[in-house]
Every structure is written in C-alpha cells, then in structure tokens.
C-alpha positions, 0 to 999 in steps of 0.5 A: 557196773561200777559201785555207787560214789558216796562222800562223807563230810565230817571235822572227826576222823572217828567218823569218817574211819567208821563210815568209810568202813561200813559203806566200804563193806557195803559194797559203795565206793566212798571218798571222805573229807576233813573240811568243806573246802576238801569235800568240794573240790572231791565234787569237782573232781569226782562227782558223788552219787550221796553226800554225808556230811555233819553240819557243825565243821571248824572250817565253816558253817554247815548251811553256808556249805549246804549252799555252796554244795548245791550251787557247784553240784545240784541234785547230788541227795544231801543226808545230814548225819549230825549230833545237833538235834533239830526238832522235826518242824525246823527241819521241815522249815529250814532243811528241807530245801537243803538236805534229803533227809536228817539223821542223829549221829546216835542212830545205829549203823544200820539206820544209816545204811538204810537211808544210804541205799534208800536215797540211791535206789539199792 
C-alpha cells in the first residue's frame, strides 16, 4: 500500500521545510506549496489524502482558498496550522464548516502529528 499524500500550504518556506521533514519521517508521502494558487492545481493533479495549510497567505485570503479548496476537492480533511489565534466559539461559528480541526503554529510537533494521523485513520 502506497504512503498516505499530505499537502502543506504555507507562504514560509520555514515551514513548509519542517513539516515536509516530519511528515517525511513519518512515514506519509508529502507535497508542499508556496501559494494557494500552487496548492490547487497540486489537488488537481495529485489529490491529497490531508491538507495543511495557514490561513494568512500573500497571494490570498485563507477563507476565499478554504472555499476554493472545497469547491474543486470536497471531503479532503482540512487541518488549519496558523499563528492567528482564534477563540474556540469562532471557530465553532466560522470554521467549522471549513476546516477539521485547528491547530496553533506554536503547538509541539508531536501535536501536529497526532492530529495528522488522527484525521487519516493511522
């Protein structure tokens, strides 16, 4: 059985270097792109099993690519890594029909990779 296809969305090549690196390690077959624009025609072209992506991107606003995202892609699981702090009600109110769960880019690695396997059934 092929390794599960993650795509990480960040504007930082920081991290998106970091997280190829983890998830690599992990074991998942990961795809990274600088821009929304990059991150769909990767969907196009390679369908992911997980998006991550940030929420604040040059090209573009990160719900406008949240909804693009579901509209050429729907039901790929969305985790949002972002450093904008959302208090829990918003994102209950707001993204919630956008996202499957929301993660601080100051959470430790390993959070991030329990959800990852969390959201993929590993």
């Amino acid at each position: 059985m092929s390794p599960k296809h993650i795509l990480t969305v960040d504007d930082e090549a920081e991290v998106r270097a970091l997280l190829l690196e983890v998830l690599k390690g992990a074991g998942y077959r990961v795809s990274a792109a600088a821009s929304a624009s990059e991150a769909l025609a990767v969907v196009r072209a390679d369908r992911p099993d997980l998006i991550i992506t940030d929420l604040q991107m040059d090209e573009t606003d990160g719900f406008d690519f949240l909804d693009s995202l579901h509209a050429v892609a729907p039901g790929i699981p969305v985790i949002l890594l972002t450093g904008v702090l959302f208090d829990p009600e918003v994102i209950g109110q707001t993204l919630a029909c956008r996202i499957s769960s929301y993660i601080e880019k100051t959470a430790p690695l390993e959070r991030i990779l329990r959800e990852v396997r969390r959201q993929l059934g590993d």
